[in-house]
CHARMM-style PDB file with segment names, atoms N, HN, CA, C and O in Angstrom:
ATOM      1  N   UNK     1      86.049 106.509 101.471  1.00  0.00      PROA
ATOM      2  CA  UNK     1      86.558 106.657 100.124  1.00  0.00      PROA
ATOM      3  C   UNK     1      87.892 107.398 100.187  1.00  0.00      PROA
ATOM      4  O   UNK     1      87.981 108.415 100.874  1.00  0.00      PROA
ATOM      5  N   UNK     2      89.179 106.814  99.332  1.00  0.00      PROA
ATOM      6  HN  UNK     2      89.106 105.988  98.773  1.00  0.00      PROA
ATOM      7  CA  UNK     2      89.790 107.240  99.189  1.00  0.00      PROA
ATOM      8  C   UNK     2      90.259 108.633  98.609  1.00  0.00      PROA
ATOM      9  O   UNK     2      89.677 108.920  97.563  1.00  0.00      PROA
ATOM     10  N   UNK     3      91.252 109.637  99.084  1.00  0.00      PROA
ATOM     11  HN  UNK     3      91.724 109.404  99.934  1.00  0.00      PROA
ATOM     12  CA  UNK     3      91.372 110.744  98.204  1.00  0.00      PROA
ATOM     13  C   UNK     3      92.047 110.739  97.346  1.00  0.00      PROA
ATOM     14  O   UNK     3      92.808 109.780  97.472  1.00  0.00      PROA
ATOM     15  N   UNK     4      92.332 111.514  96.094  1.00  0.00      PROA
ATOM     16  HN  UNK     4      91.714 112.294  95.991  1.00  0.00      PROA
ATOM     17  CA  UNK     4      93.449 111.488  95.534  1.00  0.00      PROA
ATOM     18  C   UNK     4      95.056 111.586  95.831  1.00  0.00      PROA
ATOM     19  O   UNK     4      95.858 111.278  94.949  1.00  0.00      PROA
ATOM     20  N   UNK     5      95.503 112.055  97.192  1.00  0.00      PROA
ATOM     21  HN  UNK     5      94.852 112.305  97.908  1.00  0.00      PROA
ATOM     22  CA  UNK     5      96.617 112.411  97.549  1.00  0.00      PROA
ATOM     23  C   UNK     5      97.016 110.866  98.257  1.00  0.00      PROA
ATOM     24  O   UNK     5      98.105 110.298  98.167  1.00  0.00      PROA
ATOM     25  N   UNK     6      95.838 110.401  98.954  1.00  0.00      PROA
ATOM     26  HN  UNK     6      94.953 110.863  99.028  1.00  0.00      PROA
ATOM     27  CA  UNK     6      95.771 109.205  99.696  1.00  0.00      PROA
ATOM     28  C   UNK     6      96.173 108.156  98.462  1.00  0.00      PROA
ATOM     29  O   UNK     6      97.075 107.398  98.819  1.00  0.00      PROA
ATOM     30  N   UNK     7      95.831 107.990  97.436  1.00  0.00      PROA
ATOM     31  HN  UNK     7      95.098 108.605  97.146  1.00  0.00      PROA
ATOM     32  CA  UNK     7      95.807 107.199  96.567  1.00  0.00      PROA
ATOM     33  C   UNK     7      97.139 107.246  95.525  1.00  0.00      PROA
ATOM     34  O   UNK     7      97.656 106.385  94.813  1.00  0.00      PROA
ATOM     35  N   UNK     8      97.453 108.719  95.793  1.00  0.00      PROA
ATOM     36  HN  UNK     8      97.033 109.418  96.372  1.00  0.00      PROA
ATOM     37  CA  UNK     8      98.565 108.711  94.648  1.00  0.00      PROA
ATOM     38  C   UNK     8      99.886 107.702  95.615  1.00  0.00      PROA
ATOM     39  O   UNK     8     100.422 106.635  95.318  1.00  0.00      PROA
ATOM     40  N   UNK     9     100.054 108.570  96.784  1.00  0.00      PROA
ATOM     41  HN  UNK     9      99.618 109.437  97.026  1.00  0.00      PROA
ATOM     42  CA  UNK     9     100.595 107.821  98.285  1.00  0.00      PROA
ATOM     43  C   UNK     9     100.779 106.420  97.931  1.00  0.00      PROA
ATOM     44  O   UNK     9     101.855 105.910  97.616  1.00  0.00      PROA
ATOM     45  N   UNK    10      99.709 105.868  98.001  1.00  0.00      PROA
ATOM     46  HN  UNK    10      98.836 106.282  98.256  1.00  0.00      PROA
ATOM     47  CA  UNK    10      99.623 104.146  98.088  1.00  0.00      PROA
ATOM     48  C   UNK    10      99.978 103.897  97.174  1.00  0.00      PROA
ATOM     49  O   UNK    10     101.051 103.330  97.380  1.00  0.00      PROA
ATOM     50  N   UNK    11      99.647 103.966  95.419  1.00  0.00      PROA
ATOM     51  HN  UNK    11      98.775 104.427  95.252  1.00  0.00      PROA
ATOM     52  CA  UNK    11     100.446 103.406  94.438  1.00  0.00      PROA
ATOM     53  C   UNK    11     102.022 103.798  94.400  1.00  0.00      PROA
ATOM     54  O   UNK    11     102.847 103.205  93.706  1.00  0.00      PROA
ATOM     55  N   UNK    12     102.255 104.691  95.100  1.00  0.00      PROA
ATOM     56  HN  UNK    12     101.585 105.173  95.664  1.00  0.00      PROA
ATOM     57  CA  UNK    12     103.905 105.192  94.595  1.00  0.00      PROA
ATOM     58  C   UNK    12     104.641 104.090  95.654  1.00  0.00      PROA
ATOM     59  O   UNK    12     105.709 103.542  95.383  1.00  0.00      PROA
ATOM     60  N   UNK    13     103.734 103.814  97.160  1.00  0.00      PROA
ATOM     61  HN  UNK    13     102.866 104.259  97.380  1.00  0.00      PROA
ATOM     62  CA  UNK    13     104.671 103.020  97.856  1.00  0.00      PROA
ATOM     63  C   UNK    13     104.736 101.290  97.412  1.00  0.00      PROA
ATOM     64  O   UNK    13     105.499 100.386  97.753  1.00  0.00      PROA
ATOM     65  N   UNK    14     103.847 101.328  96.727  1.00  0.00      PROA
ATOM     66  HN  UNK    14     103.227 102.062  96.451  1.00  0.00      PROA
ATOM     67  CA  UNK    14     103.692  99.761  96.411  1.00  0.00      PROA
ATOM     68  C   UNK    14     104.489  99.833  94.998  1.00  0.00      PROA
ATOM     69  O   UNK    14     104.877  98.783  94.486  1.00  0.00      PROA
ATOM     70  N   UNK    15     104.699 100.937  94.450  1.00  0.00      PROA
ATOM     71  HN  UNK    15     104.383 101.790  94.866  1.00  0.00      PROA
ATOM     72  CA  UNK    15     106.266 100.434  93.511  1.00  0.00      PROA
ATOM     73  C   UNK    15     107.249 100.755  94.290  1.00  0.00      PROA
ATOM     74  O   UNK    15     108.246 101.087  93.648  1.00  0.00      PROA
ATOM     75  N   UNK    16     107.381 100.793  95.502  1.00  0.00      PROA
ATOM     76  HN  UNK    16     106.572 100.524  96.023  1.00  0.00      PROA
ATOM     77  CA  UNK    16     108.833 100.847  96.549  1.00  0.00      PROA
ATOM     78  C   UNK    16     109.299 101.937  95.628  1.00  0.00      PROA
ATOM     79  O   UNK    16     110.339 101.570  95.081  1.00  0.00      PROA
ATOM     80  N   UNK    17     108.891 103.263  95.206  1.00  0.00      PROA
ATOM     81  HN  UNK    17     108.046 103.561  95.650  1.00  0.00      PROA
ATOM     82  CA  UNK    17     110.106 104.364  95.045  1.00  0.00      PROA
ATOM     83  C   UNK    17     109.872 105.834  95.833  1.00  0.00      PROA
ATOM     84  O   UNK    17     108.854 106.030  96.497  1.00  0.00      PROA
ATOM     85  N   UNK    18     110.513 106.444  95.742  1.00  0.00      PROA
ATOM     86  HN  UNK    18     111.339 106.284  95.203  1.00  0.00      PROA
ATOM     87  CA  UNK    18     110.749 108.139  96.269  1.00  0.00      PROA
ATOM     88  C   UNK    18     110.003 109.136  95.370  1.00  0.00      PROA
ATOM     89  O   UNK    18     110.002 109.085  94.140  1.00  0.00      PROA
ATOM     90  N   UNK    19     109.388 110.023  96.103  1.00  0.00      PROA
ATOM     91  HN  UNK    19     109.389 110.064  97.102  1.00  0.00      PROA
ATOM     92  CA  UNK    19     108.481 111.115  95.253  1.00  0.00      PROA
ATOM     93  C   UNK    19     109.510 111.622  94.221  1.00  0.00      PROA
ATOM     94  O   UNK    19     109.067 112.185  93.220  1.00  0.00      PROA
ATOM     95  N   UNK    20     110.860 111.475  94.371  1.00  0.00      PROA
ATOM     96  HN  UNK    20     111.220 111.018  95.184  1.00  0.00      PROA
ATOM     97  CA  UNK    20     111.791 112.095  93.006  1.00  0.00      PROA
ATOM     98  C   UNK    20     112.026 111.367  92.210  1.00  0.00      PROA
ATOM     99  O   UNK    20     112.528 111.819  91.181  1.00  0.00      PROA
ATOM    100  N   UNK    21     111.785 109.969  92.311  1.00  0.00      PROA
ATOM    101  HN  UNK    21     111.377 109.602  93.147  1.00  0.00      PROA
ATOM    102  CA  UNK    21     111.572 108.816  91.356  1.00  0.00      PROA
ATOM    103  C   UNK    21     110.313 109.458  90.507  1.00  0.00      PROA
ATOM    104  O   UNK    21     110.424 110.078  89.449  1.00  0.00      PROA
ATOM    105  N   UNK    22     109.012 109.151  91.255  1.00  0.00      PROA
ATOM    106  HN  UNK    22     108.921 108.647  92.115  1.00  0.00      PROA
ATOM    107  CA  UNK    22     108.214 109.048  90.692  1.00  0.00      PROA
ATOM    108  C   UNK    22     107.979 110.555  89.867  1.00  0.00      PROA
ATOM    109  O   UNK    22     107.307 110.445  88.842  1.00  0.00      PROA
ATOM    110  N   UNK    23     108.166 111.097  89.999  1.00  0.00      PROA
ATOM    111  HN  UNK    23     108.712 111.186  90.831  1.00  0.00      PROA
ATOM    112  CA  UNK    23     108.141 113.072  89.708  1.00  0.00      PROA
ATOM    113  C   UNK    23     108.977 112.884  88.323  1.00  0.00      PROA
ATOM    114  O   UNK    23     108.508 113.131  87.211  1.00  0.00      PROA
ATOM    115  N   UNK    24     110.219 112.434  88.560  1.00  0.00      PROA
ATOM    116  HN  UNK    24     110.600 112.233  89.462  1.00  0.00      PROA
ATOM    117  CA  UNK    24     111.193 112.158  87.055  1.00  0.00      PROA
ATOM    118  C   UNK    24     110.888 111.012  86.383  1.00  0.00      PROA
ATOM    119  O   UNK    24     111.211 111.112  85.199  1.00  0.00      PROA
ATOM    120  N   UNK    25     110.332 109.827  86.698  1.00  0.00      PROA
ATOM    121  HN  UNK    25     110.069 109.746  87.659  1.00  0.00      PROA
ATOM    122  CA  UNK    25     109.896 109.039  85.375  1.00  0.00      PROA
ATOM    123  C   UNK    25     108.369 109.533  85.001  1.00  0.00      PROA
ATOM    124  O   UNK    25     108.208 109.319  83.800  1.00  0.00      PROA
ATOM    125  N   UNK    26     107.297 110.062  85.533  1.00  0.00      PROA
ATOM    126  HN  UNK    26     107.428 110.237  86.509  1.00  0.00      PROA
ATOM    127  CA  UNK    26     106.533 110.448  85.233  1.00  0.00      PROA
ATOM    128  C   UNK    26     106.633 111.658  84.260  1.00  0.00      PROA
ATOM    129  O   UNK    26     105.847 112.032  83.389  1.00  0.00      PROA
ATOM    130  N   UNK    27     107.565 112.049  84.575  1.00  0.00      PROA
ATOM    131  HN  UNK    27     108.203 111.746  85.282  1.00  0.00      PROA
ATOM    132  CA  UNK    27     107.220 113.425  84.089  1.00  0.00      PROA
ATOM    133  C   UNK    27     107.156 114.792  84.685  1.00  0.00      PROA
ATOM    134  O   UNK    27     107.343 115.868  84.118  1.00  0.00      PROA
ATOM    135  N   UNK    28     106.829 114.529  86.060  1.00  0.00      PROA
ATOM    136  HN  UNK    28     106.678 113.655  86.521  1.00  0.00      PROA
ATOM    137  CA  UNK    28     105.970 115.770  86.699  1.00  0.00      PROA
ATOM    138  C   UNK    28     106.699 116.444  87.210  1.00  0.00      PROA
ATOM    139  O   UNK    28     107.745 115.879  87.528  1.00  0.00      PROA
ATOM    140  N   UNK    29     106.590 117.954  87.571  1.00  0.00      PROA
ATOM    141  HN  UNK    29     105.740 118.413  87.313  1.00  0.00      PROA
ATOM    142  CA  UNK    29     107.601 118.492  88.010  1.00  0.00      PROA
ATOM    143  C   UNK    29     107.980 118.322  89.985  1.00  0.00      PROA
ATOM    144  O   UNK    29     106.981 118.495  90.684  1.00  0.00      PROA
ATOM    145  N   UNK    30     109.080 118.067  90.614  1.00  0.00      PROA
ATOM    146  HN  UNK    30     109.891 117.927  90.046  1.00  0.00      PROA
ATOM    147  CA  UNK    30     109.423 117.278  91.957  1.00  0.00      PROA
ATOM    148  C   UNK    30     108.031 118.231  92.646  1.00  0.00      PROA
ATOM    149  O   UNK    30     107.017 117.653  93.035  1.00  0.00      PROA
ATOM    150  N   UNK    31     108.174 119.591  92.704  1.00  0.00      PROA
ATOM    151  HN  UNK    31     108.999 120.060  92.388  1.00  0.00      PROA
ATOM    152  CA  UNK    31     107.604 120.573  93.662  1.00  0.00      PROA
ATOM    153  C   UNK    31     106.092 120.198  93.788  1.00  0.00      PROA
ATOM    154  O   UNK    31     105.428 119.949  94.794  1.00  0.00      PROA
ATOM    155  N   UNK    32     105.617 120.244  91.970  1.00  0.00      PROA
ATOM    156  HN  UNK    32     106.157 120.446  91.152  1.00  0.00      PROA
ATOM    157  CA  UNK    32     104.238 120.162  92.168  1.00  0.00      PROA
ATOM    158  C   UNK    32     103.843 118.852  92.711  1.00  0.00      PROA
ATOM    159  O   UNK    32     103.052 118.913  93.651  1.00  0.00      PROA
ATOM    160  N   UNK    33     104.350 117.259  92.193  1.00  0.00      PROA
ATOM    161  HN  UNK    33     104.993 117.210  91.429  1.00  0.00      PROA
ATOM    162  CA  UNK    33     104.526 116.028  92.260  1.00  0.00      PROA
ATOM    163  C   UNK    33     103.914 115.661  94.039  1.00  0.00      PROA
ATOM    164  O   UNK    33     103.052 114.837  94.343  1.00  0.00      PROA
ATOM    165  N   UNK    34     104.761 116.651  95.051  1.00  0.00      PROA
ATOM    166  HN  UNK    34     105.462 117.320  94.804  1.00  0.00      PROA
ATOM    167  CA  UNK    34     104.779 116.064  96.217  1.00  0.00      PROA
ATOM    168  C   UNK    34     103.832 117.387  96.734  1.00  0.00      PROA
ATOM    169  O   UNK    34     103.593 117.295  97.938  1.00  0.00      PROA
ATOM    170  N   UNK    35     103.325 118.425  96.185  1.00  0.00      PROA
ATOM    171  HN  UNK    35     103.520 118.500  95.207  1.00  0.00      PROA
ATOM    172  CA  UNK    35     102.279 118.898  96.785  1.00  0.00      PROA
ATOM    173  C   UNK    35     100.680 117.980  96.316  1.00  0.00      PROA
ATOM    174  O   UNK    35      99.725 117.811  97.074  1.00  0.00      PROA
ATOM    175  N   UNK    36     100.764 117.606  95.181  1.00  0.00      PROA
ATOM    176  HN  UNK    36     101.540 117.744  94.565  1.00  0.00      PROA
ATOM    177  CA  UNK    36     100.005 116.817  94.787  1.00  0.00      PROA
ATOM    178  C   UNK    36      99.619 115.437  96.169  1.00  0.00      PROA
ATOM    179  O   UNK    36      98.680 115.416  96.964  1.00  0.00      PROA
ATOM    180  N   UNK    37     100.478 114.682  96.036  1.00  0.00      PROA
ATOM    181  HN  UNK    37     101.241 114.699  95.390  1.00  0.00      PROA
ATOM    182  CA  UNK    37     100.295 113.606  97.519  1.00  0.00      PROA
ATOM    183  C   UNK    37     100.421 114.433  98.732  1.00  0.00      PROA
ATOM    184  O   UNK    37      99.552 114.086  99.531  1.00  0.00      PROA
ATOM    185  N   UNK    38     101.010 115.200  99.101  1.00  0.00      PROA
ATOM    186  HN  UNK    38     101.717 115.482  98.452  1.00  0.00      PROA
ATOM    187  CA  UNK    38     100.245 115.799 100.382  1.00  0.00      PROA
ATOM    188  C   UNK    38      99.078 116.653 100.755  1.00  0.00      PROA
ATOM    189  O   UNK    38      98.823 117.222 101.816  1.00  0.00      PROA
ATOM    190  N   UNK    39      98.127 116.580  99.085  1.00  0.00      PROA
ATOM    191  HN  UNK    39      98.335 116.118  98.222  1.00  0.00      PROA
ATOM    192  CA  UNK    39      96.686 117.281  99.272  1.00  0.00      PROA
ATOM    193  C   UNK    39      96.857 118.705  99.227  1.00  0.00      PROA
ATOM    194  O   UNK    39      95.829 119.051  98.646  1.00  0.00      PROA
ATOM    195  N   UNK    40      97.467 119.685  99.459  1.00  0.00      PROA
ATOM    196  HN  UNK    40      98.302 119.404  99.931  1.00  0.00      PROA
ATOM    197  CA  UNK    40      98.276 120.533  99.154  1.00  0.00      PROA
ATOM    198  C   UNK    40      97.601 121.448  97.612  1.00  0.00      PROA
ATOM    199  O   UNK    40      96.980 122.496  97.432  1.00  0.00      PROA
ATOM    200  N   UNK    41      97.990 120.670  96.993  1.00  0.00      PROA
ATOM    201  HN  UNK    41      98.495 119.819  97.139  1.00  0.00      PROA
ATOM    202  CA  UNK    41      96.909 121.528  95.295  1.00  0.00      PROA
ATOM    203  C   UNK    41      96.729 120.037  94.606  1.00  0.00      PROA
ATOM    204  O   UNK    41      97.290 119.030  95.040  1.00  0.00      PROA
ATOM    205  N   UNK    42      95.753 120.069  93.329  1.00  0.00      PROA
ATOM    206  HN  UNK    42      95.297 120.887  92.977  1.00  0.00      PROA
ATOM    207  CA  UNK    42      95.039 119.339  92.748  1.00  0.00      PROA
ATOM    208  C   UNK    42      95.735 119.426  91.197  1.00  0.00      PROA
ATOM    209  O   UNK    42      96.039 120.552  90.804  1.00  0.00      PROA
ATOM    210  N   UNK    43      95.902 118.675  90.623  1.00  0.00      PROA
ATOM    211  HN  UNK    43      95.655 117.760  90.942  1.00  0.00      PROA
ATOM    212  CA  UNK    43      96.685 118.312  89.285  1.00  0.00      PROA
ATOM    213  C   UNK    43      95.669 119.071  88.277  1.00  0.00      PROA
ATOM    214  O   UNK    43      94.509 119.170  88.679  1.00  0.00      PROA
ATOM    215  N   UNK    44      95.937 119.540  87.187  1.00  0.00      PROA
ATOM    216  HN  UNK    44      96.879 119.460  86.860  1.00  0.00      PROA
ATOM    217  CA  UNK    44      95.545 120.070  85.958  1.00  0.00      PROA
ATOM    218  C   UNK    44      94.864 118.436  85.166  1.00  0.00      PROA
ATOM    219  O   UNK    44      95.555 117.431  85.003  1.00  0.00      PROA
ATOM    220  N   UNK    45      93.709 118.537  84.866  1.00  0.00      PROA
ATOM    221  HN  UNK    45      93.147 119.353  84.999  1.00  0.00      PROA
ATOM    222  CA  UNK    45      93.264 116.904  84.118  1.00  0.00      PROA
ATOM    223  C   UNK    45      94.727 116.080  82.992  1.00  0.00      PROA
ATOM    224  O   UNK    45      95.015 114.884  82.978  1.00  0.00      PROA
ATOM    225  N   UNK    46      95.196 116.864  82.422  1.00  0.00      PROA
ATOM    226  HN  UNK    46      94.962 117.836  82.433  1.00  0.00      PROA
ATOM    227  CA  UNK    46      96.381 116.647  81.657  1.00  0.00      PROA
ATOM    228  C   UNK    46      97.588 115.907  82.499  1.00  0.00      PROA
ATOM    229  O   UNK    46      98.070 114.834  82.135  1.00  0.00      PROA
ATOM    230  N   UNK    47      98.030 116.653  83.722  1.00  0.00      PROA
ATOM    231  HN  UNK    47      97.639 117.525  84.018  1.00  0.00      PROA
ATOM    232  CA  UNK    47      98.591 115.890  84.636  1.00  0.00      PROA
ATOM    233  C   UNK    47      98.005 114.923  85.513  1.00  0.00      PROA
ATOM    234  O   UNK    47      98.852 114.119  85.903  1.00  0.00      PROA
ATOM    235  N   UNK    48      96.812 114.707  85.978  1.00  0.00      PROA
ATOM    236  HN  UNK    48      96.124 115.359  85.662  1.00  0.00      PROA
ATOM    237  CA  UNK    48      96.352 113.689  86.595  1.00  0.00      PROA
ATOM    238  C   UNK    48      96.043 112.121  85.390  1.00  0.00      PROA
ATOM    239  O   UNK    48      96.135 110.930  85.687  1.00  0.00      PROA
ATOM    240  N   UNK    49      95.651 112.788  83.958  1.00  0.00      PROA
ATOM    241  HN  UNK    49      95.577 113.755  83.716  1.00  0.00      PROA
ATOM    242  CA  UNK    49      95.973 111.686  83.005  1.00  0.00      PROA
ATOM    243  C   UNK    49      97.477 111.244  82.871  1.00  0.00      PROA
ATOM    244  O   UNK    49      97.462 110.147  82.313  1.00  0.00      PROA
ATOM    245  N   UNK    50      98.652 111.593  83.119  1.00  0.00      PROA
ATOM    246  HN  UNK    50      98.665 112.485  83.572  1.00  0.00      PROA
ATOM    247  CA  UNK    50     100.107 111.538  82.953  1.00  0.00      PROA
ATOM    248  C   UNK    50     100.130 110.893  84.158  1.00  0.00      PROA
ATOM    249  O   UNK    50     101.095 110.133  84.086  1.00  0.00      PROA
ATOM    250  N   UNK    51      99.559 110.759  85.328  1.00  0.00      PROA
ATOM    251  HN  UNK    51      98.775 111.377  85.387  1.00  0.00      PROA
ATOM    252  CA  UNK    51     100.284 110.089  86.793  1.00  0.00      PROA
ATOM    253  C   UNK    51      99.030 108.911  86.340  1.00  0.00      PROA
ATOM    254  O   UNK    51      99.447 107.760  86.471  1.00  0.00      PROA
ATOM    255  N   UNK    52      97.829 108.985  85.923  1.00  0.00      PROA
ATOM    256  HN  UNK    52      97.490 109.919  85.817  1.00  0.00      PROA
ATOM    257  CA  UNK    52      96.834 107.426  86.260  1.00  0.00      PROA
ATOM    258  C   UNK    52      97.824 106.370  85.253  1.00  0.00      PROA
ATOM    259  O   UNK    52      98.068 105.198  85.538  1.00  0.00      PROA
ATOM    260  N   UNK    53      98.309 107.078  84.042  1.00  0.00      PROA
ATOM    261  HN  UNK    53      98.111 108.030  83.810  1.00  0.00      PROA
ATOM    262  CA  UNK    53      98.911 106.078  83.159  1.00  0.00      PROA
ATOM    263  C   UNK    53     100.432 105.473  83.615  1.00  0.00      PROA
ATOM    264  O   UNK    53     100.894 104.340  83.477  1.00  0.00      PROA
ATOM    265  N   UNK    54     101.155 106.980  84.352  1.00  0.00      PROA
ATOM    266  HN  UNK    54     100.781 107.900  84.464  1.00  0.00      PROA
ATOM    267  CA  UNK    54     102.102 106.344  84.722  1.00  0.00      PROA
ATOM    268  C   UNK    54     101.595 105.003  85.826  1.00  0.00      PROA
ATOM    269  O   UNK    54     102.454 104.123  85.798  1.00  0.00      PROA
ATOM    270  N   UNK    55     100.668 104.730  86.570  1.00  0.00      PROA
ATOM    271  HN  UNK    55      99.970 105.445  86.593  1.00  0.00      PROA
ATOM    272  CA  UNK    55     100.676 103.768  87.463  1.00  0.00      PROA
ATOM    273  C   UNK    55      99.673 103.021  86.848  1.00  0.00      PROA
ATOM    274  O   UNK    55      99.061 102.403  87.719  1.00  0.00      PROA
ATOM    275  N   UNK    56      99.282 102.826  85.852  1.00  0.00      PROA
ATOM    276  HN  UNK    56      99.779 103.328  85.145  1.00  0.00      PROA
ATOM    277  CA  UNK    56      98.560 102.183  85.504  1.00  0.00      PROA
ATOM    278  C   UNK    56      97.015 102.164  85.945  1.00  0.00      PROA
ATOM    279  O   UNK    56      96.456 101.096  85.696  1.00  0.00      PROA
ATOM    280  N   UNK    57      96.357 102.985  86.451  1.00  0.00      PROA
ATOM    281  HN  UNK    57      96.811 103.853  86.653  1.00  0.00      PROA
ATOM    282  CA  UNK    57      95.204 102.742  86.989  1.00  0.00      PROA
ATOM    283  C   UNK    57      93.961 103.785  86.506  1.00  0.00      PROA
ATOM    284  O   UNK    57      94.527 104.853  86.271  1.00  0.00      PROA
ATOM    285  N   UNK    58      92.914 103.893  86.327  1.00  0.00      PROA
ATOM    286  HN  UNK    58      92.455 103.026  86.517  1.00  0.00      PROA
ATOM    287  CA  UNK    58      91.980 104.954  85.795  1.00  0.00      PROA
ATOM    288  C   UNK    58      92.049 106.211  86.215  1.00  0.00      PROA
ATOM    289  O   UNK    58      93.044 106.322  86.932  1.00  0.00      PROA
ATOM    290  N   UNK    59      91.630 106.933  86.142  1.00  0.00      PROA
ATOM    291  HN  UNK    59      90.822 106.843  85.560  1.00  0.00      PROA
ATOM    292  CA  UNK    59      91.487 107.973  86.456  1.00  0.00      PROA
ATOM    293  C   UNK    59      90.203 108.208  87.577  1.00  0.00      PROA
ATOM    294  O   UNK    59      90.319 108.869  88.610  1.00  0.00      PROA
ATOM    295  N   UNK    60      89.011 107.543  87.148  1.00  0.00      PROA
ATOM    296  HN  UNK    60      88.916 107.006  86.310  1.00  0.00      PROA
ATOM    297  CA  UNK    60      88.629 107.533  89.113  1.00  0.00      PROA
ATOM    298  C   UNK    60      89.195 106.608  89.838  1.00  0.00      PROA
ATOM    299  O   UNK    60      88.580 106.631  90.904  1.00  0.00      PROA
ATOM    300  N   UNK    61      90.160 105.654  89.897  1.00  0.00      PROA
ATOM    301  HN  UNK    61      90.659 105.635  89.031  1.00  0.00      PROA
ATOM    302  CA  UNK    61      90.422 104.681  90.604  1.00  0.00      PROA
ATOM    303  C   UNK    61      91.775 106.101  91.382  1.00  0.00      PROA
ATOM    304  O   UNK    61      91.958 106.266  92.588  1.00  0.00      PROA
ATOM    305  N   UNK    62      92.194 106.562  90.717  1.00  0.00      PROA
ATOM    306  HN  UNK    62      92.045 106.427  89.737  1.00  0.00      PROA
ATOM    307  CA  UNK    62      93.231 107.649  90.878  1.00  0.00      PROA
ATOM    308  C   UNK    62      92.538 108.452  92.068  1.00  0.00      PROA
ATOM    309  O   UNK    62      92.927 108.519  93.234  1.00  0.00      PROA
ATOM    310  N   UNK    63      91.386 109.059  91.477  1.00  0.00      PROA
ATOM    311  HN  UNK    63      91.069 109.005  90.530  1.00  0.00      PROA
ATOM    312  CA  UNK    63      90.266 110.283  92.051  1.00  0.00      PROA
ATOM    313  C   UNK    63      89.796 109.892  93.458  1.00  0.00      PROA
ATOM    314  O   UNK    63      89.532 110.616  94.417  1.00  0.00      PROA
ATOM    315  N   UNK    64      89.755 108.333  93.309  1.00  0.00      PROA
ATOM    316  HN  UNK    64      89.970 107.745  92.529  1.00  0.00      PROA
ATOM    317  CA  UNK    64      89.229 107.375  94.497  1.00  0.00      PROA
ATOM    318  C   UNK    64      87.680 107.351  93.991  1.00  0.00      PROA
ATOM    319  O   UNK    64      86.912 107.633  94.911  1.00  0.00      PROA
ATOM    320  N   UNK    65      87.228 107.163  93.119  1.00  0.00      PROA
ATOM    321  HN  UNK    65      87.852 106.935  92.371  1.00  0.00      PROA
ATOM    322  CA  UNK    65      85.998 107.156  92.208  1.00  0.00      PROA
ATOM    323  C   UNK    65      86.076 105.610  92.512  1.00  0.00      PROA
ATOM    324  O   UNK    65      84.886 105.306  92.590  1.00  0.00      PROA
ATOM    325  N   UNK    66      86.506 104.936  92.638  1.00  0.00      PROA
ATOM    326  HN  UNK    66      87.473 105.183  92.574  1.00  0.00      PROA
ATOM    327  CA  UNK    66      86.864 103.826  92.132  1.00  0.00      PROA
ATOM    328  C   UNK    66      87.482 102.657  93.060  1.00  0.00      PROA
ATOM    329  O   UNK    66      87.886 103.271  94.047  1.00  0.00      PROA
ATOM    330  N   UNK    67      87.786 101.171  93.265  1.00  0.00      PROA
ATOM    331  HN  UNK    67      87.458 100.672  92.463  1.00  0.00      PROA
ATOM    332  CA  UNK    67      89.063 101.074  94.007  1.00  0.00      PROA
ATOM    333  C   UNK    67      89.822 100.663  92.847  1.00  0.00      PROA
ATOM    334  O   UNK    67      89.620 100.331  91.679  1.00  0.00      PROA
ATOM    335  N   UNK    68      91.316 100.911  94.106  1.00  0.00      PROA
ATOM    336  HN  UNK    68      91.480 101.181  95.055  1.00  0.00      PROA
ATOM    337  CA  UNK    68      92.583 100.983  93.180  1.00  0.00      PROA
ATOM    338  C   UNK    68      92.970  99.078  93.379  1.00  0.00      PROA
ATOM    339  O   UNK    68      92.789  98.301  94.316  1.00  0.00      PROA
ATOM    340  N   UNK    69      93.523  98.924  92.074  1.00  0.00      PROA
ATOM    341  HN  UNK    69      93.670  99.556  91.313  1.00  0.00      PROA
ATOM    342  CA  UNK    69      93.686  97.677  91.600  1.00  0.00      PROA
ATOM    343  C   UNK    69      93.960  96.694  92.876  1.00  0.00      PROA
ATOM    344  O   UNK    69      94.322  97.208  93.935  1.00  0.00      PROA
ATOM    345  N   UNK    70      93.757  95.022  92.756  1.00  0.00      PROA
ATOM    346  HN  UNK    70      93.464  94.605  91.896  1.00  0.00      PROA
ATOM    347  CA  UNK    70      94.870  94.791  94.059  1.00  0.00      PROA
ATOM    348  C   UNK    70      96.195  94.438  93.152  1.00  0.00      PROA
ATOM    349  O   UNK    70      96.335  94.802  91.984  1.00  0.00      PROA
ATOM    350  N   UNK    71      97.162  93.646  93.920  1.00  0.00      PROA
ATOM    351  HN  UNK    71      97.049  93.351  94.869  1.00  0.00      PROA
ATOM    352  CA  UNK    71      98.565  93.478  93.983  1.00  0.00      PROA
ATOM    353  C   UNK    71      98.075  92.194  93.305  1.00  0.00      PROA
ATOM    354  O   UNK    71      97.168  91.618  93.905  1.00  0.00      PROA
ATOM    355  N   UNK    72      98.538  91.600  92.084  1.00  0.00      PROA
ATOM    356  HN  UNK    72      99.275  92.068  91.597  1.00  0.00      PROA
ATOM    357  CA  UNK    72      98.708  90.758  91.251  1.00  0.00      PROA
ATOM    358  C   UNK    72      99.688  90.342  92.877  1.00  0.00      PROA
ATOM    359  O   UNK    72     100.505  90.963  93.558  1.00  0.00      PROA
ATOM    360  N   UNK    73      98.801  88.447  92.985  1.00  0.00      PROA
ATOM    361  HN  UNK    73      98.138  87.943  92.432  1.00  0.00      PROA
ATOM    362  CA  UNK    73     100.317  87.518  93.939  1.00  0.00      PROA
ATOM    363  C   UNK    73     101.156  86.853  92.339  1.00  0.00      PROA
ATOM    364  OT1 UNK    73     102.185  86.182  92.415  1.00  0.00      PROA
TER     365      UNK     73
END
């Protein structure tokens, strides 16, 4: 089962962008953003709802509760 850091990882690379991409259209702040994907500390529920929506995916699919979507061909 996937972790959350593992998972945030994989959706950010499959939109091909940079943790300062994703940190500034999300919202999140850069510092916390990339301690978040390196497992490092765990998001506040408020921010882990702000990153599942930014990528579109649930919140256990996020958690790894879940699997994460596939790739529409």
């Amino acid at each position: 089962m996937s972790t959350f850091s593992d998972n945030l990882l994989i959706l950010r690379k499959k939109r091909g962008i940079s943790q300062k991409a994703a940190s500034e259209e999300s919202g999140v702040a850069f510092r916390s953003y990339r301690r978040y994907e390196a497992g490092e500390r765990e998001p506040s529920l408020s921010i882990a709802c702000i990153l599942a929506d930014f990528y579109g995916v649930t919140l256990d699919q996020l958690a790894g509760r879940a699997p994460l979507p596939e790739e529409k061909l």
